[in-house]
C-alpha positions in Angstrom: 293.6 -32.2 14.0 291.5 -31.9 11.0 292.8 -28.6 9.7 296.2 -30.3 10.4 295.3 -32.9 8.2 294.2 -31.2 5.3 297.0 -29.2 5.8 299.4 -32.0 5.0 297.5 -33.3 2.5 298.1 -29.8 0.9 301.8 -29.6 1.3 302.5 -33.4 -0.1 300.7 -32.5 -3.3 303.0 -28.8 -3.9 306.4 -28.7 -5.6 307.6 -26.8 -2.8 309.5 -27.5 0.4 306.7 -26.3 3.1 307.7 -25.3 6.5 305.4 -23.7 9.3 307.2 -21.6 11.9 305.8 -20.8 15.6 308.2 -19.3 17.9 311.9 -20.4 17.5 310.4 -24.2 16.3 310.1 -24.7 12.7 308.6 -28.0 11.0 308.0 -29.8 7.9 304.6 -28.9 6.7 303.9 -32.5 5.3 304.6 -34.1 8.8 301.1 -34.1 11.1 302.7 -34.6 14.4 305.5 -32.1 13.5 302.7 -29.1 13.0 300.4 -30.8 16.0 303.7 -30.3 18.2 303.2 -26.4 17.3 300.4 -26.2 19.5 299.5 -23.4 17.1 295.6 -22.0 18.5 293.1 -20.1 16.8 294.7 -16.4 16.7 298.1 -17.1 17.1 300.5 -15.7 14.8 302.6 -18.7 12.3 305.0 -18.2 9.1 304.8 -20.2 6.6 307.7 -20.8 3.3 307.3 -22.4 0.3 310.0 -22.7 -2.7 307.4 -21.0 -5.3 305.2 -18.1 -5.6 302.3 -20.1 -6.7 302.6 -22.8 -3.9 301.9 -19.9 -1.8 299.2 -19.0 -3.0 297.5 -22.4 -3.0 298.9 -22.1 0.6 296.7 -18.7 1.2 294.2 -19.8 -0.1 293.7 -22.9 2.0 294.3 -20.9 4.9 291.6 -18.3 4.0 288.5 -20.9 3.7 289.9 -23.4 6.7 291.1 -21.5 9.5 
């Protein structure tokens, strides 16, 4: 839940709409239970959208040093 967390945290501070996709399900990126609903595990494959260029790459980046 921790990466999950931070995650959030992440996504509430960008300018962009964030949504993480697994599957056919697709959720808000600033909603914990929404992305702990996922189920996402180590290895499996996600998509993530932002509005902005930048926000992801502030959005690589995290996922680089956390995951």
């Amino acid at each position: 839940a921790r990466p999950a967390g931070m995650l959030v945290k992440l996504a509430k501070e960008l300018s962009s709409a964030v949504t993480i996709t697994k599957g056919d399900r697709t959720v808000e990126a600033t909603k914990l239970l929404a992305i702990m609903s996922l189920g996402v595990k180590k290895g499996e494959e996600i998509t993530v959208s932002a509005d902005s260029e930048e926000d992801l790459e502030k959005l690589k980046k995290f996922f680089e040093e956390n995951l």
